[in-house]
C-alpha positions in Angstrom: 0.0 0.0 0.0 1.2 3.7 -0.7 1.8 5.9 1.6 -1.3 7.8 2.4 -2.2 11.1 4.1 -5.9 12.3 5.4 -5.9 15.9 6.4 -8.2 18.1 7.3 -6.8 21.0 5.6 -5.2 21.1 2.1 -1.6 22.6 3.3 -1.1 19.8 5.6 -0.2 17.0 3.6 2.3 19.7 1.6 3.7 19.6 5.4 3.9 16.2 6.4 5.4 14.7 3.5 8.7 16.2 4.3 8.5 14.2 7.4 10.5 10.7 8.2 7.3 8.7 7.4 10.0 5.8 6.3 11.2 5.2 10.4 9.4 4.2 13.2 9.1 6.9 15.7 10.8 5.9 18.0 13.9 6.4 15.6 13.0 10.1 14.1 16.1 11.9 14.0 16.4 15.3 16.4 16.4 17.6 14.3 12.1 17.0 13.2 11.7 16.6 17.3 10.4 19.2 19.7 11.5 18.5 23.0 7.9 19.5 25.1 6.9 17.5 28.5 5.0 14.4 27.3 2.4 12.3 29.5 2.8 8.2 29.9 1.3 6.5 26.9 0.7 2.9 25.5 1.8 4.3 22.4 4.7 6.0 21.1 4.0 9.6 21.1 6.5 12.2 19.3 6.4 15.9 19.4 7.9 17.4 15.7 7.7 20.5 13.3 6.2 20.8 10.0 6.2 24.2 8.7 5.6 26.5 11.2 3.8 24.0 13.2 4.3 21.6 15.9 2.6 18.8 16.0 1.8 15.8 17.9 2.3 12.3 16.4 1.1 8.9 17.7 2.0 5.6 16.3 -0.9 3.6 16.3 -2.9 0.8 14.6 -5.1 1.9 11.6 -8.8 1.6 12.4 -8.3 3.4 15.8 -6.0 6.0 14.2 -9.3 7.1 11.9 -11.3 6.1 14.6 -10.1 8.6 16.8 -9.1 11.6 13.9 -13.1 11.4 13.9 -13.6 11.4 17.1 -11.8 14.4 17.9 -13.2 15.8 14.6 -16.8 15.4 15.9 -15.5 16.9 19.6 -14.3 20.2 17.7 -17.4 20.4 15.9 -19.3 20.6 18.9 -16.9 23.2 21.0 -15.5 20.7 23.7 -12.0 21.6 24.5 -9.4 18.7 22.9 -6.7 18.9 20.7 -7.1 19.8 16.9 -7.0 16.7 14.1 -4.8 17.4 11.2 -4.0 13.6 9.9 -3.6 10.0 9.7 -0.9 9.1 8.0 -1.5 5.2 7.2 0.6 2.7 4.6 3.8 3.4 6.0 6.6 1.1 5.0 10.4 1.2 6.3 13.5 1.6 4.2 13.2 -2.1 3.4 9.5 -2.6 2.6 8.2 -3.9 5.7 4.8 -2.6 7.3 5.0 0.2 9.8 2.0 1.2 12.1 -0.5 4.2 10.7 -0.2 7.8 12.9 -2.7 10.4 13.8 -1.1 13.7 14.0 -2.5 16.9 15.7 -2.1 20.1 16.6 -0.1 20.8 19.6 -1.8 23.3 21.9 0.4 26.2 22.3 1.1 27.1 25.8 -0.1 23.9 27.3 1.2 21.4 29.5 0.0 17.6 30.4 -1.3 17.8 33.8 0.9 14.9 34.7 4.1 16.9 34.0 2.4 19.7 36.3 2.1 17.0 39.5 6.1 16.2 38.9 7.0 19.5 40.4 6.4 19.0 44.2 3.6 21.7 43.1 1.6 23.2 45.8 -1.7 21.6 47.2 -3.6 24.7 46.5 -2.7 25.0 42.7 -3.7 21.2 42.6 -6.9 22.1 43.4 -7.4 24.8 40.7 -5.9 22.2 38.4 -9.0 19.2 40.0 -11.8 22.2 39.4 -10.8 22.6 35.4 -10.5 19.0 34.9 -14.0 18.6 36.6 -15.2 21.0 34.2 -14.1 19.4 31.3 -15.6 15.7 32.5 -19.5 17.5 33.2 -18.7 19.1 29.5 -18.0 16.1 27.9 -21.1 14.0 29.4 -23.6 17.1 28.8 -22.3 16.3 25.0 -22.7 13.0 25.4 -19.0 12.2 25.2 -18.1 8.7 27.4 -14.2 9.1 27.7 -13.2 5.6 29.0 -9.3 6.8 29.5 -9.6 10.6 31.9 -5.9 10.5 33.2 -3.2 13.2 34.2 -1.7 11.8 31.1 -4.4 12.1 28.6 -5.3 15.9 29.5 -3.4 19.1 29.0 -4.0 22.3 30.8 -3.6 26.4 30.0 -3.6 29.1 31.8 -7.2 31.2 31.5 -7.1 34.9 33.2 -5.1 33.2 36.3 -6.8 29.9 36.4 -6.8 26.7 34.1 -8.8 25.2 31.4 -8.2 21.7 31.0 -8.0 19.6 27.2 -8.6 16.6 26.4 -5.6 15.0 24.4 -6.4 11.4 23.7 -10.1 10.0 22.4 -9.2 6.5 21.5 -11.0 4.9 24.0 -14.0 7.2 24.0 -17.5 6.7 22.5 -20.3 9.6 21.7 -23.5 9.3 22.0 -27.1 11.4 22.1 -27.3 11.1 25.7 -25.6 9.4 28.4 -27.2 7.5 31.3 -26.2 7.9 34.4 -24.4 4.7 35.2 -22.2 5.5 32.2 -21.2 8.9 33.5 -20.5 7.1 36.7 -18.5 4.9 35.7 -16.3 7.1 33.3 -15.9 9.2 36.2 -15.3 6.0 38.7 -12.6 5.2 35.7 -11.0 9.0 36.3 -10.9 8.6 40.0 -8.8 5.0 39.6 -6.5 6.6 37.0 -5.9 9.6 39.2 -5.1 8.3 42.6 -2.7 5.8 40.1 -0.7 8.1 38.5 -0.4 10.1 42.2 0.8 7.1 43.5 3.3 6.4 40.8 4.7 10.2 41.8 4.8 9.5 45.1 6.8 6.5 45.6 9.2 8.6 43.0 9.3 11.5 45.7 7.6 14.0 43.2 4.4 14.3 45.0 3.6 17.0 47.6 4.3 15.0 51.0 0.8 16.9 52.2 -1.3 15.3 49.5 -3.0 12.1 49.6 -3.5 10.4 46.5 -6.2 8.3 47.0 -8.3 11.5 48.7 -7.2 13.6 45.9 -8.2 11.1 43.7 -11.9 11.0 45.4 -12.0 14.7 45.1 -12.3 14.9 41.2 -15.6 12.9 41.8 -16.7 15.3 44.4 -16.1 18.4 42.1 -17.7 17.2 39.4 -20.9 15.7 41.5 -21.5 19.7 42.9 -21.1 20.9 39.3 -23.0 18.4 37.6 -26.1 19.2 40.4 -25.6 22.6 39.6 -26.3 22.4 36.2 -28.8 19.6 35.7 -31.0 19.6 38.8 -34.8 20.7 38.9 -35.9 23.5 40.1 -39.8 24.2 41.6 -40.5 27.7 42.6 -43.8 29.7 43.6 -45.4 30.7 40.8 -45.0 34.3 39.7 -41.7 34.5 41.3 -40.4 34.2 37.7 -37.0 36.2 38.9 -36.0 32.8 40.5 -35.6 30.8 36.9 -33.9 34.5 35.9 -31.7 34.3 39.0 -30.8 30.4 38.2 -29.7 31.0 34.8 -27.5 33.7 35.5 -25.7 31.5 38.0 -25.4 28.9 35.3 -23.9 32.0 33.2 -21.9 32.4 35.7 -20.4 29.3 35.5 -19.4 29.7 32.6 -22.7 27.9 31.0 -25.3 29.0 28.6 -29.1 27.5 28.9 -30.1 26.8 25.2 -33.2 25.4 25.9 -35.3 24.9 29.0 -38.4 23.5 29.8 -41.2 25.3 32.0 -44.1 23.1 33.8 -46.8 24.8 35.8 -48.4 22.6 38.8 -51.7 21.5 38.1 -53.2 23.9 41.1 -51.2 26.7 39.8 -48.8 27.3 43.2 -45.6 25.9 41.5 -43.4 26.2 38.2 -40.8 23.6 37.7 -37.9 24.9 35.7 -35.4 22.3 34.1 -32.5 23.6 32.1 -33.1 21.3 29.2 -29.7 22.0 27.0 -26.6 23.3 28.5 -23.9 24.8 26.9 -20.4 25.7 28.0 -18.5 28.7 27.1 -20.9 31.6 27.8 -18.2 34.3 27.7 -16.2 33.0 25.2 -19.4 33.4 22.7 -20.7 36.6 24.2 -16.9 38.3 23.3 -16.8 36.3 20.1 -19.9 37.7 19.0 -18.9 41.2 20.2 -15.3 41.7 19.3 -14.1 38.9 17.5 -11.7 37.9 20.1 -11.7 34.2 20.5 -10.7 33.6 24.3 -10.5 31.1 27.2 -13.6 31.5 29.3 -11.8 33.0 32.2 -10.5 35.4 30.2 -13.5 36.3 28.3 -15.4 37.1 31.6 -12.4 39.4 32.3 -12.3 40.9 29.2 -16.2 41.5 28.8 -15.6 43.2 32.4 -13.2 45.7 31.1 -14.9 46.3 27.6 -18.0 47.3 30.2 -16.2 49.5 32.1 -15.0 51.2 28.9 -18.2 51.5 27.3 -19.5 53.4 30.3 -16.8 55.9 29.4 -17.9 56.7 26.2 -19.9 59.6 25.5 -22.2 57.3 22.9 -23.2 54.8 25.0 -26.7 55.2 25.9 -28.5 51.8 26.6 -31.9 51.3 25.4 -31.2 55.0 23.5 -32.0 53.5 19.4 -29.5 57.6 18.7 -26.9 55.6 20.7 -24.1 53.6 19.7 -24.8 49.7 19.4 -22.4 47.8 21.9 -20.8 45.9 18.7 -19.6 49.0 17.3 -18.0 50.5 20.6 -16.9 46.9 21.4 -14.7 47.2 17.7 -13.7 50.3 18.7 -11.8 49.3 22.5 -10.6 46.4 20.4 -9.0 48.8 18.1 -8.2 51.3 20.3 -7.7 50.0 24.0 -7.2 46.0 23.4 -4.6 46.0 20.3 -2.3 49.1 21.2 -2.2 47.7 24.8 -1.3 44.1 24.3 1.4 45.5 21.3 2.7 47.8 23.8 4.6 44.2 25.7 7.7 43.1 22.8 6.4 39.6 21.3 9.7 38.4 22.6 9.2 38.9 25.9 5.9 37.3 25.9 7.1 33.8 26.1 3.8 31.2 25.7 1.1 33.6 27.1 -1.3 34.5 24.3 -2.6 38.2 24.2 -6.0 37.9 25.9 -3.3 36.6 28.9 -1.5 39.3 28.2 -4.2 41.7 28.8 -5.2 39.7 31.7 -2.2 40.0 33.7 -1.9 43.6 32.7 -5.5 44.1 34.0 -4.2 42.7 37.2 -1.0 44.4 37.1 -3.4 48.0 37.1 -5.6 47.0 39.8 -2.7 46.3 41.7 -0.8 49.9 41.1 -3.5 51.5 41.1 -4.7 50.2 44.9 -1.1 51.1 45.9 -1.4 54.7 44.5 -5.1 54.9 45.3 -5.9 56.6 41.8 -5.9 55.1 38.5 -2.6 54.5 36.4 -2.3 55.2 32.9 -1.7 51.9 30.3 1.5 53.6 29.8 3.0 53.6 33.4 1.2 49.9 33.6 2.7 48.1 31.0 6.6 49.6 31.7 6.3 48.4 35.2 4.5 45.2 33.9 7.8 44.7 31.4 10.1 45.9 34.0 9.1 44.1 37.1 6.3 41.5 36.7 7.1 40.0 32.8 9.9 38.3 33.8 8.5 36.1 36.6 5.5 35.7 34.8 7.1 34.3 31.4 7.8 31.4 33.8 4.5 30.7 34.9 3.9 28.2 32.2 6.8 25.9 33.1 6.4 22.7 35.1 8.7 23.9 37.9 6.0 26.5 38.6 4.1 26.2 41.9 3.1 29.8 42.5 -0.7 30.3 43.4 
């Protein structure tokens, strides 16, 4: 069989060819590698560079190889945070003819980490906790899609930094099934399966002296269930309220909202005798901010940051002499939004040298120099200027936070 390439995207296979397709990966040469952190694996996993790309690349049999390219395919399509598909590269053959396995290739998620290569820094029971909380989130957004993972593991998730906190990715789908819907003694047990592959891999760090000596793996372990319980109540329970005291159902979806969750549907049921409404939030969708700044400015964002952003473009508008809600003379909030991206937003995250940035994106950027004027502007006790900001953020704060990205971080 020839060697064949399936790609998402036309410039990809242009790409990939110049790759060492002939070896087995486990014999690529160093100068295609990337050295990045990499979580255990049953497979052989290689980071490389094609174009101006790196890229993940996982030696596998066929039939899962496309199995999973679709997977993750149908888990973009529907906004759930994993890695990006480019390929499967299948008919390999070495230098002498013989069969090689086929590879999925994808997209390696630029300022990330594997969680497991976070827990192998001694890091700080506090931060682990953040880290729990994002990987919770990610588990209730999978099984409101319907997605049954069969594999959650340090190994198989990578995490970001979002406006000071984390979002968590999945990496690997080749043990997970989608469906319409899924019971609840699947979720259970996908989530029984993350709580056993957890405590595991805690273990493994502890009897290599990497773990915090204050954490207990099996407890921490029992924890992601706990997280993910409260959440999941939050967001799928039944609610039964007086009737008329419609404010309540308003009240309930603006704490989904703030959550981070969006109700697309709902379902409404009035008692028989009239005293009670029972509200059920039907369809559930994640990413609230992130669509609400999407839809406003363009700016595609973590959700974290997107709640911080849509917070300062607020603040902003108020500012402006054209902003007059409700007023149909006054200007509409995706014009003035355009305009503090072009005139606050840009200019500001510009003002830091792309050099100095390290693997922070700009709405981090922005982030951390929205802190950054909080901060001197407390100690001053009037507002600072972006200019002032941003040299003291270079100056004095850049350099510690280029680092915060690193596995030897533990700051919190």
């Amino acid at each position: 069989m020839a060697l064949q390439i399936s790609a998402t995207n036309p410039e990809h296979p242009a790409l990939l060819l110049e790759l060492p397709w002939h070896l087995p990966l486990e014999q690529w040469p160093e100068e295609v590698l990337v050295p990045l952190p990499r979580g255990i694996s049953r497979h052989v996993v290689r980071y490389a560079r094609a174009g101006d790309e790196v890229i993940a690349v996982k030696e596998l049999a066929e039939r899962p190889a496309l199995r999973e390219y679709e997977l993750l395919r149908d888990l973009d399509r529907i906004g759930i945070p994993s890695v990006d598909p480019l390929a499967v590269v299948t008919g390999r053959t070495d230098s002498a003819g013989g069969p090689l396995e086929s590879v999925l290739v994808t997209r390696h998620l630029g300022g990330s980490q594997p969680y497991r290569s976070m827990f192998e820094t001694t890091m700080r029971p506090a931060t682990m906790h953040r880290l729990m909380d994002a990987l919770a989130v990610l588990l209730v957004r999978l099984h409101l899609a319907g997605f049954a993972w069969g594999d959650c593991s340090l190994s198989n998730t990578l995490f970001r930094r979002d406006a000071g906190a984390y979002a968590a990715y999945l990496v690997d789908a080749e043990t997970g099934d989608l469906h319409p819907q899924l019971s609840t003694g699947q979720r259970e047990y996908d989530l029984d399966l993350a709580r056993v592959n957890i405590s595991g891999e805690l273990l493994d760090l502890e009897a290599s002296g990497a773990l915090h000596p204050s954490v207990d793996p099996i407890e921490f372990g029992t924890e992601i269930c706990a997280r993910y319980q409260s959440l999941w109540q939050e967001l799928t329970r039944t609610s039964v309220y007086p009737a008329g005291k419609y404010h309540y159902i308003e009240r309930r979806i603006r704490r989904l909202n703030d959550l981070g969750f969006d109700v697309a549907e709902m379902q409404i049921e009035h008692a028989t005798n009239g005293d009670t409404v029972t509200f059920v939030p039907k369809v559930v969708d994640a990413g609230h901010h992130q669509r609400q700044l999407l839809r406003l400015t363009g700016l595609d964002t973590e959700e974290n940051q997107a709640r911080r952003l849509l917070n300062d473009l607020e603040s902003w508008m108020a500012t402006q002499d054209d902003y007059a809600p409700g007023d149909p003379l006054g200007a509409r909030p995706e014009v003035l939004a355009h305009r503090w991206v072009r005139d606050v937003f840009r200019p500001t995250v510009r003002a830091v040298p792309l050099e100095l940035r390290g693997s922070m994106d700009p709405a981090e950027i922005y982030h951390e120099l929205l802190e950054h004027r909080w901060y001197l502007s407390e100690r001053a006790q009037h507002d600072i200027g972006w200019d002032t900001v941003v040299e003291d953020y270079i100056r004095n704060i850049l350099p510690t936070a280029r680092e915060t990205l690193q596995p030897t971080d533990s700051s919190d």
